[in-house]
Each structure stands twice: as structure tokens, then as C-alpha cells.
LOPA-422121 format. One record per residue: x, y, z of N, C-alpha, C in turn. Coordinates in steps of 0.02 Angstrom, whole numbers, padded with zeros to 5 digits, always signed. Each point is the difference from the previous one (the first is absolute). Example, Ala and Ser with C-alpha at 12.3 -4.5 7.8 and 13.67 -1.06 7.14 Angstrom:
// LOPA-422121
+00660-00284+00390-00045+00059+00000+00045+00060+00000
-00018+00053-00036+00042+00059+00003-00039+00055+00037
//
This chain:
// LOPA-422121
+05127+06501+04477-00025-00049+00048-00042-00053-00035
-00053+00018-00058-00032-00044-00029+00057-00048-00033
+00058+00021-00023+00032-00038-00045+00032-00046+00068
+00033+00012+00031+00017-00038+00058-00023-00033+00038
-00077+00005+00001-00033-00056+00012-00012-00051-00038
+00028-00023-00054-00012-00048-00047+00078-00044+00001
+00036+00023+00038+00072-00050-00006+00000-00028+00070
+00033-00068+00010+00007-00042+00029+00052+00028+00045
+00006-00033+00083+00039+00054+00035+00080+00021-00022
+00045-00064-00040+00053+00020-00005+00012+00054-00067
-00037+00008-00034+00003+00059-00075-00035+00081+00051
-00045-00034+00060-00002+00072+00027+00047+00008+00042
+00021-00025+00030+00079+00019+00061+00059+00035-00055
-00015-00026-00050+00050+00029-00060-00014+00071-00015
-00078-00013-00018-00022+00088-00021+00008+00050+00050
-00003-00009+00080-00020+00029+00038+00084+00017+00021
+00035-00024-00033+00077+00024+00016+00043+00042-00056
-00049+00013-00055+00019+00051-00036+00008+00064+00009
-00037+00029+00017+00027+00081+00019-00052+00006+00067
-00004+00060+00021-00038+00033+00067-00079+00013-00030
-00010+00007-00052-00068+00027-00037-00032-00107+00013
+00041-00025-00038-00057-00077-00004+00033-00024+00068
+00040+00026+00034-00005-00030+00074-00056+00021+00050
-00031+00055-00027-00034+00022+00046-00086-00039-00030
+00005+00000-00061-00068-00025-00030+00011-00090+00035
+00042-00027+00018+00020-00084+00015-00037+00005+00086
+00039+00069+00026-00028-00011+00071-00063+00030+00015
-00038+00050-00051-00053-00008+00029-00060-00060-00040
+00023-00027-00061-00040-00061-00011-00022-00048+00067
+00080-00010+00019-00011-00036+00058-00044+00015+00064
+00016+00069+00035-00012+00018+00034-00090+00012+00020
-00019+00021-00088-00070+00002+00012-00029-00061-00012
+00023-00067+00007-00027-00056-00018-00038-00014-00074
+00042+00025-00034-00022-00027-00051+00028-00036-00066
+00055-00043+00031+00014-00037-00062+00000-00067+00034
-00058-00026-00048-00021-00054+00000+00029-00069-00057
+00045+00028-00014+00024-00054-00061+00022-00066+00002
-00040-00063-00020-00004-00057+00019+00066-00021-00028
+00066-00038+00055+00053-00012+00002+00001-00077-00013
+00064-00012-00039+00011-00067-00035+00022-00039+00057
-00037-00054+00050+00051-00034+00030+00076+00010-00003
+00039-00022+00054+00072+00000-00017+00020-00074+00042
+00070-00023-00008+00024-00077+00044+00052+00048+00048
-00025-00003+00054+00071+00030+00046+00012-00051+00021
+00094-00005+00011+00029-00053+00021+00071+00030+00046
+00049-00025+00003+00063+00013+00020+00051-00030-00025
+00063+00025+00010+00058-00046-00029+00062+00011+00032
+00027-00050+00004+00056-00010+00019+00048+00057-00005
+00007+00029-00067+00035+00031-00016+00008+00093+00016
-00065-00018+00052-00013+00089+00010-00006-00010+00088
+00013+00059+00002-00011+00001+00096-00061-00028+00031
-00009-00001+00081-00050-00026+00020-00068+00034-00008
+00000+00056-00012-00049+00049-00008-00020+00036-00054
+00002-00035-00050-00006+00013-00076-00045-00069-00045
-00058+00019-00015-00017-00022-00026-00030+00010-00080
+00003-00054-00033-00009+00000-00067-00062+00003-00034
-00030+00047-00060-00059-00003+00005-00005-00003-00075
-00014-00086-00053-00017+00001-00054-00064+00025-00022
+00012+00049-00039-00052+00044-00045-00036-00065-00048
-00056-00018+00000-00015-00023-00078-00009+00042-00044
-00017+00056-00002-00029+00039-00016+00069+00031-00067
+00052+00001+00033+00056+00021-00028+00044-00041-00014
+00003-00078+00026+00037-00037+00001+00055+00002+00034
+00027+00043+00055+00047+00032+00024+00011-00006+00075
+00052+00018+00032+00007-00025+00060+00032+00073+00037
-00051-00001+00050+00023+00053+00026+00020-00006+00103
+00037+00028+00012+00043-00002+00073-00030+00038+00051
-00053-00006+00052-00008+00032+00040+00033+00004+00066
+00037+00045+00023+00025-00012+00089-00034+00039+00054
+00004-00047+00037-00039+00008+00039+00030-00003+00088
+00019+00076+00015+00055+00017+00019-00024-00029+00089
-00051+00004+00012-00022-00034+00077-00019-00070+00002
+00008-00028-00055-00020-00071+00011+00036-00045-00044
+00030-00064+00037+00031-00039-00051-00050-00052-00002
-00011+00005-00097-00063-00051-00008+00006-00057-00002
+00090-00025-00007+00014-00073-00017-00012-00016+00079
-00002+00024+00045-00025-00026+00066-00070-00006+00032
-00060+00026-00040-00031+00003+00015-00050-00073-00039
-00026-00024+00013-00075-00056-00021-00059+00043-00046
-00003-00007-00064-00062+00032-00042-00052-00047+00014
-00057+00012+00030-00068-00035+00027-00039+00013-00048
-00009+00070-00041-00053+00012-00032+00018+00072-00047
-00046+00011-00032+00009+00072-00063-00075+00013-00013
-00023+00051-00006-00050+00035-00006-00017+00052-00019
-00008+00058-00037-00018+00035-00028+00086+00041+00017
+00044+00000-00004+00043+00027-00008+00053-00002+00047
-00030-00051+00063+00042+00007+00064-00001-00088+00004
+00078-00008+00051+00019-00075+00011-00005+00011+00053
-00005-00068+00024-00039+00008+00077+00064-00052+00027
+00058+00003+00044+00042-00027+00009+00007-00023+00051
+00044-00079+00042+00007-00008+00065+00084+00020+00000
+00014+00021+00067+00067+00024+00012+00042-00067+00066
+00043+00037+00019+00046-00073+00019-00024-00019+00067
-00064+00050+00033-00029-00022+00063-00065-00033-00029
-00028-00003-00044-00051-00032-00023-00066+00061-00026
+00020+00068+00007-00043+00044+00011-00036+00026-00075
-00038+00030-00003-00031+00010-00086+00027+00082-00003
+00004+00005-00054-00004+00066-00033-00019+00021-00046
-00052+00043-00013-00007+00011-00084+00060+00063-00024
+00016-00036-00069+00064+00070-00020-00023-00003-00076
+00000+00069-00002-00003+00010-00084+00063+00037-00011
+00026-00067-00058+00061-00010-00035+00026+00056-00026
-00067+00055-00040+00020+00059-00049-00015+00055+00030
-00015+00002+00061+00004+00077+00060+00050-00019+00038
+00000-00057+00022+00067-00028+00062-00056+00010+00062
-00044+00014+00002-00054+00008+00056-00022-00066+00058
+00002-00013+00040-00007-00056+00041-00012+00005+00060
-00068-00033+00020-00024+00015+00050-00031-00059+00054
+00022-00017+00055-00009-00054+00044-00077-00042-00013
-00020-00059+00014-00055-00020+00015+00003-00012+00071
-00071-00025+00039-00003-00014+00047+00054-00068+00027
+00021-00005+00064+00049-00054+00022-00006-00070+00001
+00035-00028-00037-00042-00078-00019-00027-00047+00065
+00036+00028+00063-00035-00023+00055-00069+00008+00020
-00037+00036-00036-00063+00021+00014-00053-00070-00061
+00048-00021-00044-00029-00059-00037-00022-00058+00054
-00074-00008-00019-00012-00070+00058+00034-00062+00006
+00034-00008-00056+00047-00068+00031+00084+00018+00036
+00008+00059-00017+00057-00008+00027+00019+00053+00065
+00037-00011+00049+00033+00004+00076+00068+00041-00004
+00016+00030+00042+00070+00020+00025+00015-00029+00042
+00056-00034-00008+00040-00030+00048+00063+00052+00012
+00007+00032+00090+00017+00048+00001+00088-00025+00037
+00033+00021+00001+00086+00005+00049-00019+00048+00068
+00053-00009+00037-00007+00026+00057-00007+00067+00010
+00033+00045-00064-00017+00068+00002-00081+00013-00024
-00010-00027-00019-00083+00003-00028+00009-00005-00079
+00039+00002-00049+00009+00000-00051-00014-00066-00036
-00038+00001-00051-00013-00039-00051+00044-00057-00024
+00024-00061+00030+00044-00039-00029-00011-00044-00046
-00069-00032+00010-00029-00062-00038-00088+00025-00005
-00014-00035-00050-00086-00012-00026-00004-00075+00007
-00080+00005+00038-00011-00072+00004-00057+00005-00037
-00013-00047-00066-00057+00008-00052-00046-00072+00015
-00063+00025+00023-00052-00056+00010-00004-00024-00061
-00032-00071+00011-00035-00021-00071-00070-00024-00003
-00042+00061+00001-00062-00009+00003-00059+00051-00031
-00060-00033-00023-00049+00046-00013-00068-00019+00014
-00011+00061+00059-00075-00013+00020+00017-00041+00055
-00029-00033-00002+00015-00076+00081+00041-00054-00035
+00012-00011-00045+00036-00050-00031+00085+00022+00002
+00032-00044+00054+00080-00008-00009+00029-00035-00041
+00047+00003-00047+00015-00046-00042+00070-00012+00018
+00056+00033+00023+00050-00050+00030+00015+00060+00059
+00064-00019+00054+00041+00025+00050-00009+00063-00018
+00028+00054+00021+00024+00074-00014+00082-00029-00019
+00014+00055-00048+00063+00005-00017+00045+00066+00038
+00051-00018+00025+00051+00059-00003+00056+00011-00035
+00003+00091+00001+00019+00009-00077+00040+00057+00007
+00057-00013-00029+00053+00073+00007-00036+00078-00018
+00035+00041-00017-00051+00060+00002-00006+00011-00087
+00062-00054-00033-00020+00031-00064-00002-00076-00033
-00008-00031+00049-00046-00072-00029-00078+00016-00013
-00034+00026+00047-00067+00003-00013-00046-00011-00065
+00023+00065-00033-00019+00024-00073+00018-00073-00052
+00042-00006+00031-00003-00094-00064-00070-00025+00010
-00021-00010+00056-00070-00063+00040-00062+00050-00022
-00004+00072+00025-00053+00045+00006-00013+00020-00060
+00037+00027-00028-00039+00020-00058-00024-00017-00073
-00050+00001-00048-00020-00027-00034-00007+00065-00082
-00031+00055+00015-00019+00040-00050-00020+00063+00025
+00001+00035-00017-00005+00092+00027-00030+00029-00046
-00043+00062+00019-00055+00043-00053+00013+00036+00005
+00005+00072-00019-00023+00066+00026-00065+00026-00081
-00013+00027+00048-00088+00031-00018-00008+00050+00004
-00031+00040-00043-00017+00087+00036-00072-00022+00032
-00002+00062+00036-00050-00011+00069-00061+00046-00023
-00078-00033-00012-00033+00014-00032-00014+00041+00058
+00012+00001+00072-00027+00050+00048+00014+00059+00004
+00066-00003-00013+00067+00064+00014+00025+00017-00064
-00016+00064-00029+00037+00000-00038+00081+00029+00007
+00026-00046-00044+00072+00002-00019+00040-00069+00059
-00046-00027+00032+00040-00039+00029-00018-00069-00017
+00036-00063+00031+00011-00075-00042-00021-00041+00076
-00049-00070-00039+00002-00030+00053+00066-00059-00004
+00023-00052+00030+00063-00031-00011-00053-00066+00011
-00006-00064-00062-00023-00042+00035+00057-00079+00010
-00010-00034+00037+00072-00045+00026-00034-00065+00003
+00015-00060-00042+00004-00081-00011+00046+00001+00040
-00003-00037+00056+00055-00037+00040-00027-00073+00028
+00035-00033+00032+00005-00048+00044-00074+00006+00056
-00034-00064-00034-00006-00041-00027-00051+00003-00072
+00011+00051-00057-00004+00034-00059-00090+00035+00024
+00012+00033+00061-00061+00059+00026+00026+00061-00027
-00074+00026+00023+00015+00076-00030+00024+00034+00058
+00024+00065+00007+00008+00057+00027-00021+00051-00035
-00007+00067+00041+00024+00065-00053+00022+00051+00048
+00006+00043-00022+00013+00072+00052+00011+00057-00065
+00001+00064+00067+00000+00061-00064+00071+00026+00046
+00033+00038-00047+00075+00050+00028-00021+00031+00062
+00020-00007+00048-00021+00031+00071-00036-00034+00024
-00037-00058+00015-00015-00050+00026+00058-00033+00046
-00039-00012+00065+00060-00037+00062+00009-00080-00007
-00046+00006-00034-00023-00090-00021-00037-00024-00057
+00052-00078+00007-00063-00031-00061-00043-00036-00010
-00063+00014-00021-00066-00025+00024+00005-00066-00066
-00036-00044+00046-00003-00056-00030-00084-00018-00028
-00019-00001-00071-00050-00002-00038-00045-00073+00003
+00037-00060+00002-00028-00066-00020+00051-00038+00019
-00030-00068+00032+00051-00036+00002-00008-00082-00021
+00061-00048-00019-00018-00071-00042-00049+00005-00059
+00047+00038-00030-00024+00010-00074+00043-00003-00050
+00058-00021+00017+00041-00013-00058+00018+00054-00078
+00010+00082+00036-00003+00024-00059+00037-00003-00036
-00003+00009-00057+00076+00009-00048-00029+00083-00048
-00024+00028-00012+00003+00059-00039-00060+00052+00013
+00010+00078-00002-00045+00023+00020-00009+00077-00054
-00091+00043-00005+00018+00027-00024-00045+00047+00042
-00016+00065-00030-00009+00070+00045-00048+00036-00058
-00059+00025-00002-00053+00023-00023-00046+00067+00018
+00004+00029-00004-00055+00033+00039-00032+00001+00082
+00067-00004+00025-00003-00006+00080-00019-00085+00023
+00005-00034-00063-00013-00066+00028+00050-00053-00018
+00032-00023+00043+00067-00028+00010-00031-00099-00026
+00034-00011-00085-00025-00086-00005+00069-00030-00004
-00036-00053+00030+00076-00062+00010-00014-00070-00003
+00024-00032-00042-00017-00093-00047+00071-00039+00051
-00059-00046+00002+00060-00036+00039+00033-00076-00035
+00013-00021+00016+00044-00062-00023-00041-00043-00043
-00077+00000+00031-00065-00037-00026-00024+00041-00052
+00002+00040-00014-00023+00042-00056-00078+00050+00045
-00004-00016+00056-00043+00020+00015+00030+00111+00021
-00045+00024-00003-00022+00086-00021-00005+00005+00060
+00021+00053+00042-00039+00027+00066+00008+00089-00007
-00048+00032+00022+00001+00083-00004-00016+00039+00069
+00053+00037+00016+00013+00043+00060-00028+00078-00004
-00035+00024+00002-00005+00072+00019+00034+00030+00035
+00063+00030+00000+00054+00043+00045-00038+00048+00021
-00033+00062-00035-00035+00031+00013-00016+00008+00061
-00057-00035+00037-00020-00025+00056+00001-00016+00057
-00014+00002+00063+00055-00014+00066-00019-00086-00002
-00043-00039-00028+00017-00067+00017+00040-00044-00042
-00003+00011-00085+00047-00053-00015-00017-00059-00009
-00062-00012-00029-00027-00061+00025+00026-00043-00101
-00023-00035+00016+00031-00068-00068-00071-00002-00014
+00004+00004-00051-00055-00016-00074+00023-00055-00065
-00018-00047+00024+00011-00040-00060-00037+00003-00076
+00054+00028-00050-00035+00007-00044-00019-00067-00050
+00051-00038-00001-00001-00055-00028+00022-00082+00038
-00027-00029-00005+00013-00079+00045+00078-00036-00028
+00012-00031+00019+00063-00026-00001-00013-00038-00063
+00044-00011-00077-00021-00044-00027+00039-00045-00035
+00060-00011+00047+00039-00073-00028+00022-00025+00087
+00022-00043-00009+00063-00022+00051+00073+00036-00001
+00000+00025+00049+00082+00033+00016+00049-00037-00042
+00016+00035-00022+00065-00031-00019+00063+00057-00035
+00049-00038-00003+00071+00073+00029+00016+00022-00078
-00047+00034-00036+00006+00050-00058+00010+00045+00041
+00039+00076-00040-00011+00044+00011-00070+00026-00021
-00024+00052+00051-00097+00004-00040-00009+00103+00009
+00007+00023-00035-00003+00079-00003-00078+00051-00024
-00015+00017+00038-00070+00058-00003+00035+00064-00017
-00033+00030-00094-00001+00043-00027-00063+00013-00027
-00006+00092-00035-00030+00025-00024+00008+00006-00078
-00028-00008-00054+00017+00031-00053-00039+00058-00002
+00046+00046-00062-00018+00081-00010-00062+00007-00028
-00039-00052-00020-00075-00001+00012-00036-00027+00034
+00025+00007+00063-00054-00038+00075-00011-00052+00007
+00036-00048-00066-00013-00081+00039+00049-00016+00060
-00037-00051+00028+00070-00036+00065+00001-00065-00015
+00078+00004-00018+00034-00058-00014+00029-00031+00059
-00006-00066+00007+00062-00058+00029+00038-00049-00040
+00048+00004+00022+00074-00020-00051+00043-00058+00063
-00006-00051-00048+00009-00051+00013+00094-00014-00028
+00055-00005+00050+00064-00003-00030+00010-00050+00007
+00014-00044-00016+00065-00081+00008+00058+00019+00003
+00038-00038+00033+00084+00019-00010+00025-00073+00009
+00022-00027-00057+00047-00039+00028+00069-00024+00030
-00002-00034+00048+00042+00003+00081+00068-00040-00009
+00048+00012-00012+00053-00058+00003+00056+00000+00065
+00007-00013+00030+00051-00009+00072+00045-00035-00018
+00055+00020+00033+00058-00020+00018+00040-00014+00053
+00026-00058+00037+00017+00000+00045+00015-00088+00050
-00021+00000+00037-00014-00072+00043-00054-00040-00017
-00051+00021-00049-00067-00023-00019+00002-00059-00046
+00016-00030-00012+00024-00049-00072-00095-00023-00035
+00005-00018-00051-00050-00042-00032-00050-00044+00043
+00021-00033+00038-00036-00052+00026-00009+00051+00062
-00027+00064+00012+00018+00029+00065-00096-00017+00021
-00034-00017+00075-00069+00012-00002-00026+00041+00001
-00052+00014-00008-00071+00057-00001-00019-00003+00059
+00000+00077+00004+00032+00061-00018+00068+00019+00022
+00017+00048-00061+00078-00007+00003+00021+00053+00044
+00061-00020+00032+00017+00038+00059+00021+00047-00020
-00013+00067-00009+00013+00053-00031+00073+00029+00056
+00002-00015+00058+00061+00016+00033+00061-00028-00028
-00005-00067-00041+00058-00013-00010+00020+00003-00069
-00016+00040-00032-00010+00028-00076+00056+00054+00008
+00057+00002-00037+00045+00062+00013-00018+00055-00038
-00020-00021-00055-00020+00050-00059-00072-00025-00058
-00024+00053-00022-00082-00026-00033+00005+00037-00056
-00022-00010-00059-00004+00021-00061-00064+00019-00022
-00044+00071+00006-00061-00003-00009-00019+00026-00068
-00033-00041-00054-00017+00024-00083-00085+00007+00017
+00000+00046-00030-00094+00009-00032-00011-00034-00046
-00033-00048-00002-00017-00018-00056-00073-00003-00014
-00043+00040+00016-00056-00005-00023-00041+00066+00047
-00041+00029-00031-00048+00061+00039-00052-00010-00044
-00059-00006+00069-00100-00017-00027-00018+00056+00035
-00044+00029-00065-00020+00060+00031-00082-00029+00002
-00045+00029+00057-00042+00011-00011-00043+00049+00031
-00067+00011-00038-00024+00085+00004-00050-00026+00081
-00021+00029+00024-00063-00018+00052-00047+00038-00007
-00051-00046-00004-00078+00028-00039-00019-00014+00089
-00003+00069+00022-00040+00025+00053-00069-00027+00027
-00041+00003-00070-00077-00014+00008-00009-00065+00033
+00055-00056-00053-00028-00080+00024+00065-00022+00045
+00028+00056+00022+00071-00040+00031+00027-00045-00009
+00027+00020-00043+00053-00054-00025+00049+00036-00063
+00048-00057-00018+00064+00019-00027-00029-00024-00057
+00029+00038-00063-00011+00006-00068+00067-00031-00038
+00022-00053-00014+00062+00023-00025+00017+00028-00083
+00046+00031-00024+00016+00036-00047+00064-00006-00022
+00022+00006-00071+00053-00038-00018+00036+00064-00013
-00017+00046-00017+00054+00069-00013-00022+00056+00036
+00053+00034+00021-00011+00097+00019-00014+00036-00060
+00008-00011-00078-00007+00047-00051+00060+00068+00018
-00047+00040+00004+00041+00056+00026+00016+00039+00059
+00007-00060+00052+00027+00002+00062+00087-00023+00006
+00008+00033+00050+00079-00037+00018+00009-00002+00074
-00003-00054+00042+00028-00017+00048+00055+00026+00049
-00016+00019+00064+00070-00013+00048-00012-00036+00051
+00048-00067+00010-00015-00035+00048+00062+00003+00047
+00008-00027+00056+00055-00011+00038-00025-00011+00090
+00026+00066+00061+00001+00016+00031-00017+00061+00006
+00019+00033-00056-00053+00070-00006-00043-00005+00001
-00074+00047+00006-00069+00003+00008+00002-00017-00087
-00030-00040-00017-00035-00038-00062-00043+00064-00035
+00027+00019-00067-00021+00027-00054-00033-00023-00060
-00053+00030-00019-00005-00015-00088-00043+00070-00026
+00060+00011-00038+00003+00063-00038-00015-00016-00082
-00024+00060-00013-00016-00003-00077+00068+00034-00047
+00004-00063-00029+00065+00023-00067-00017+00052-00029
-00053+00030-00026-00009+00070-00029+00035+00041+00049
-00002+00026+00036+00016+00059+00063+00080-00022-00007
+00044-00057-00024+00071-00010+00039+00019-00032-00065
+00013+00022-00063+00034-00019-00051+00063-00055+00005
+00026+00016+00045+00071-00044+00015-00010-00072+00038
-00068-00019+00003-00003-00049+00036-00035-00066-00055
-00007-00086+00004-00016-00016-00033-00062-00034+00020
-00064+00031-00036-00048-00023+00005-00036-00092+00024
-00031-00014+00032-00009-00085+00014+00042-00016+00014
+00072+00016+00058+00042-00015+00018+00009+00011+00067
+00032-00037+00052+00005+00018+00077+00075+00008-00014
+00015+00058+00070+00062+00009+00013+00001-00018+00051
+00038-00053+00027+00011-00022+00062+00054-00008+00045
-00005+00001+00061+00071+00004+00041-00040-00057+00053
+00050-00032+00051-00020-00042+00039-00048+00011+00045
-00044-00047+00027-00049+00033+00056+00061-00021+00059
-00030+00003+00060+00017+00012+00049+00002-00047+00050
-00057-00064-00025+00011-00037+00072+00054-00060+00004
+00028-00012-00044+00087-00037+00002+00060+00039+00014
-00017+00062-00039+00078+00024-00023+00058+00017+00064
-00038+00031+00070+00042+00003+00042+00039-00050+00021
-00026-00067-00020+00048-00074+00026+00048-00005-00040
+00007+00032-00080+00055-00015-00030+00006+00074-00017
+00057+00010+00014-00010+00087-00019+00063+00015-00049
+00037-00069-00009+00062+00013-00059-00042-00031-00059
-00068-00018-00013+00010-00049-00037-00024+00039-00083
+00013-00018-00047-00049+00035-00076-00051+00017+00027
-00024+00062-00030-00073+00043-00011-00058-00031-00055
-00047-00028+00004-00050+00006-00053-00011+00049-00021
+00050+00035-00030-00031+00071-00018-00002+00014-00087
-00065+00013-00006+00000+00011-00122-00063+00015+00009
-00005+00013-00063-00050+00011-00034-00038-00046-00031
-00062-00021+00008-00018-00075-00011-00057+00020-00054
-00011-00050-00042-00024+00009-00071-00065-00047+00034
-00071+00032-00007-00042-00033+00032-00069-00037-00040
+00043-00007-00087-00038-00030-00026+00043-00056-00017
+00068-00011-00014+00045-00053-00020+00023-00025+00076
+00004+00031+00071+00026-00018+00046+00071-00013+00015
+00027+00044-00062+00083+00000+00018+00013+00072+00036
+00066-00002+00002+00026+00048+00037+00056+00045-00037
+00029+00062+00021+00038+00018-00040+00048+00040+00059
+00058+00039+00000+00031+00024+00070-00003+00069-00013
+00000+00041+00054-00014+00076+00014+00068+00030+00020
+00023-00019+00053+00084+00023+00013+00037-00065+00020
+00063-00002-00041+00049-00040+00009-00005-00028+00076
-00003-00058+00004+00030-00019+00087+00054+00030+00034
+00044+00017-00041+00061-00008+00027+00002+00090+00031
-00033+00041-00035-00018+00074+00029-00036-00012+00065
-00011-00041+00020-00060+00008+00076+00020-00027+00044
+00011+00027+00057-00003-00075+00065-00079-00010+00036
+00025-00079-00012-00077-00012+00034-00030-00006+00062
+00024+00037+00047-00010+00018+00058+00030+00067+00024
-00065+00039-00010-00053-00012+00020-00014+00017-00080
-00070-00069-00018-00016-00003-00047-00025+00050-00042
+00003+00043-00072-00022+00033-00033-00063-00006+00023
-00042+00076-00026-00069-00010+00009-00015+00054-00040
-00071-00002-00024-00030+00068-00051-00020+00045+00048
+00018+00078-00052-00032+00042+00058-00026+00059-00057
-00054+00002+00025-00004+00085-00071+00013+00065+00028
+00057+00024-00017+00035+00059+00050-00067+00063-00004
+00009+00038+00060-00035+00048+00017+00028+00065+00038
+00000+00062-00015+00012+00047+00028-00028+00029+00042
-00060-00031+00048-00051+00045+00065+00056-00020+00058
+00003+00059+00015+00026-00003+00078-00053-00005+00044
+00001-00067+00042-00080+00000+00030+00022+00036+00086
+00066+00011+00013+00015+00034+00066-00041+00074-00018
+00011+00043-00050-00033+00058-00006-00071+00027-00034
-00025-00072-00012-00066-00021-00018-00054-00006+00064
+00047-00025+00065-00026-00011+00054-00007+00038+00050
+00043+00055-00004+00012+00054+00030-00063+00060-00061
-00032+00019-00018-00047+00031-00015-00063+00012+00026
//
């Protein structure tokens, strides 16, 4: 068991299938909770070339590509919202969430997106669910009509980014937290009837989870901190807003020695379509058929707590990056040999990609002292819808975690 706690999950799924003697040492590692072995990110994606319910899961670690099926769910149908400690948090063809972990096949409902404050059932004569009508508003402020929306239109408009969290209250269970329309928070825990809404007209874009205290940076660079814990929930601003909005991607991480970083992405935007050269400001993004999104640049900087404010810093040293739609990582290259130090691995964020969903992936490995890029898996292995996303596989079954 000591030796088996030191391999990464696919060298133990291997060991633990050698005879009945190390099968039995594999299940009770597991069983008594104790292998803790920090797992190499992976890119899950899909492809064309495999059924609807099979998904692909590049190892960095091994360089290798491995096939998971996933015999109750077809994933090329489902919307990836988010990735989090081992589970994807998915919308399905009524608009509904699910968290499923990829490497148990385990999947378990969230609360009904009708319980989200902007959006309605619009019902048929039997009483059944035909249409969502999605407000557009936060707080007292309306910003246009309500929209109506097929049942697996929704999830294009609503959703933005997805968390899951372990639950500093409960042990063994996860809280789920939800960026949607109009980029507010939500959260809820598994068995929850509803989803409670945290803050609203705040523009979030990234969030992270601490010690029962839920932080989330919004578009402004400005910090806010939630206590889940708690029955109120109240917003703590840790830090003031300190630029003008503007449409970077902007990500809240930890490094493996307790600083908190914000990471500043650029991407540059190219469209295709009805838009020509001389088109005015701002460009009609409806009539754009297709968009080309490159990184070309990531500013990191540290936040010095004391005087609030942003530090900026020109290298990770011996950090390495995960950015995307997944919950935002920075891990130390010592612990993960196979990864390359002062480098982000990145996959697309989230708030374009549902409008073009055939189009190229920003997806490499980005060199974050020269600012070039280099590629991770061939294009032509992936379809980009529903877009690749990182996930660091995990073996807790949280159905029998919850039941204890």
C-alpha cells in the first residue's frame, strides 16, 4: 500500500489488476482514504472518431492517450461548463447541470436550472417544460427584454464557468459554484432543491475556494470573499477594483506557497464573416461566422494583501500554470516532473466559445517568458465542441462518501 500510494492513478489501476493479493492492497488504499497522490492534470476532449460516449483523456504525464466510455452518458452531447478537482460539471440537451466524474463514470444531478433567478418555465398544456424565458437583469437593473429559449438553447446564454469544491462543512461532500447570466454567482451542494444566489452585478469571471471561504475577481480586478460556512453569505471585499473592465481573460489562483495570484490573458480575436474592415465599433459579433482566438500574452501578478494592491511579476520560476474553463491551477514543477516549469497550459475560456463551437481551440502550452506558444495535441485528434477542458482525474466516489 505504501508503494501504491506513490503512483499516479493510471500505473495504480495497472497494479491493482495484477493478481488478488495487490488487488486487494489497491482497494483497501482506496477504501481507507488514503491515497493522496497529487495527479498530473489531463486535456479531456472527444472525437469524431469514437462513439458518443467515450471520451479521450491525454495523459501529460505519459504522453499518451487514453479512451474512457462512458456507458450512461453521451459526452459529445453534453456542454463542459467547468472541471474541478476531478469532476466536470456538464449542461445536457434540456439545459440541466450535472457533475460526472469521467474515471468512476459517477454522475450526479444538480439542482433544476429553473430555480436560477433569471430564468422561468414556460410550460405546454400538459404541464411540461417546453421553453425558458431568461430575464436580463441584476438587482433592480434590467438590461434588455427577456429572451425565449428552446430547452437546449438555454445553456448557450446561461452559462459562463462551473466549480466544484469540497465542502469544508461536510465531510466528503462538494459545494458546486455557477458564473452565469449576467456573470453572478450561484452555488449549491448535491441534494440541494435550489440554487442560491450569492451576489449580484459583479461581473465575475474566476473563482477560488479556501478554507470554507469562497474568493471571486471580477472583470475589474476587484477581490470579493464569501464565507459558505455560514447561514448568511454575506460579500467581503477584499480588494477594490483596480483597472477599468476590460475583456481580458482575468483568473484567481494559489501558488504551492500561499501566494494569490491574478493572471491577466490577452487573446487575440480574428472574425470571419459579414464584418469587413471598415465595419463600426463595436463589432457585431452576431454577424461573425467564425473567430480565431491566439494568446498572445499572460501578466501575472502577485497581490500584496497588506496595501491592496497588485504586484506585478515577470516569471513563475518553478511554477506551472492551468488556465482555461477549468478551475485555474498553479502547481509546483518539483511534485510533476513531466510538466514545463514558467509555462501555462491553456485551453479556451468560456465566454465566446459556445457562439462558435466548430471553430480552432486556443489550446498549447505557452512559454511565459518568450510569449510563444508550442501545441499539446494535434487539432485534428479533437472536436471542438464540446470544447476540450483540463481535468485532474480522481477516484472518490462522492455517492458513497455521502452515504456514511
Amino acid at each position: 500500500m505504501d508503494i501504491f500510494a506513490l503512483l499516479e492513478i493510471p500505473d495504480l489501476l495497472r497494479a491493482g489488476a495484477v493478481c488478488s493479493t495487490w488487488h486487494a492492497a489497491y482497494t483497501s488504499l482506496l477504501s481507507h482514504g488514503c491515497y493522496h497522490r497529487p495527479q498530473t492534470p489531463c486535456l479531456l476532449y472527444t472525437s469524431e472518431s469514437d462513439a458518443d460516449n467515450v471520451a479521450c483523456l491525454y495523459n501529460l504525464a505519459e504522453d499518451r492517450v487514453y479512451r474512457l466510455t462512458l456507458p450512461e452518458l453521451a459526452i459529445r452531447s453534453r456542454y463542459l461548463i467547468g472541471s474541478s478537482n476531478g469532476w466536470l460539471v456538464t449542461a445536457d440537451e434540456r439545459s440541466e447541470l450535472h457533475m460526472v466524474n469521467p474515471i468512476t463514470g459517477e454522475q450526479i444531478a444538480l439542482p433544476p436550472v429553473t430555480t436560477i433567478e433569471q430564468v422561468k418555465p414556460i410550460l405546454d398544456e400538459a404541464g411540461e417544460i417546453k421553453e425558458y424565458e431568461l430575464s436580463h437583469f441584476s438587482g433592480e437593473e434590467v438590461y434588455r427584454d427577456p429572451t425565449i429559449l428552446a430547452l437546449n438553447e438555454l445553456r448557450d446564454d446561461l452559462y459562463s464557468k462551473a466549480f466544484v469544491f469540497p465542502d469544508e462543512a461536510s465531510s466528503g461532500s462538494y459545494i458546486v459554484v455557477l458564473i452565469h447570466e449576467p456573470y453572478e454567482l450561484s452555488f449549491a451542494r448535491p441534494g440541494d432543491s435550489k440554487w442560491t444566489l450569492l451576489a449580484a452585478r459583479d461581473s465575475y469571471e474566476d473563482c477560488m475556494y479556501v478554507d470554507g471561504v469562497l474568493y471571486a475577481v471580477t472583470g475589474a480586478c476587484r477581490i470579493d470573499a464569501f464565507d459558505l460556512t455560514g447561514p448568511t453569505n454575506l460579500r467581503k471585499v477584499i480588494m477594490e477594483e483596480t483597472k477599468n473592465f476590460i475583456y481580458e481573460h482575468i483568473y484567481i489562483t494559489k501558488t504551492s506557497s500561499g501566494d494569490l495570484l491574478l493572471v491577466w490573458r490577452e487573446q487575440d480575436v480574428k472574425g470571419e464573416g459579414d464584418v469587413g474592415e471598415d465595419a463600426p465599433e463595436p463589432v457585431q459579433w452576431e454577424l461573425i461566422s467564425e473567430i480565431k482566438m491566439e494568446t498572445r500574452k499572460i501578466t501575472l501578478y502577485k497581490v500584496d494583501m497588506e496595501a491592496k494592491e497588485l504586484v506585478e511579476i515577470n516569471s513563475l520560476h518553478d511554477h506551472v500554470l492551468f488556465l482555461g474553463y477549468s478551475q485555474t491551477d498553479c502547481l509546483g514543477a518539483e511534485e510533476y516532473p513531466s510538466l514545463k516549469a514558467n509555462h501555462a497550459y491553456l485551453t479556451d475560456s468560456q465566454r465566446y466559445i459556445a457562439s462558435w463551437k466548430r471553430n480552432c481551440r486556443d489550446i498549447c502550452v505557452f512559454n511565459l517568458e518568450s510569449n510563444s506558444a508550442e501545441e499539446i495535441v494535434p487539432p485534428q485528434c479533437w472536436c471542438s465542441w464540446p470544447a476540450p477542458i483540463w481535468i485532474t482525474p480522481n477516484l472518490t466516489k462522492m455517492s458513497s462518501r455521502l452515504k456514511e
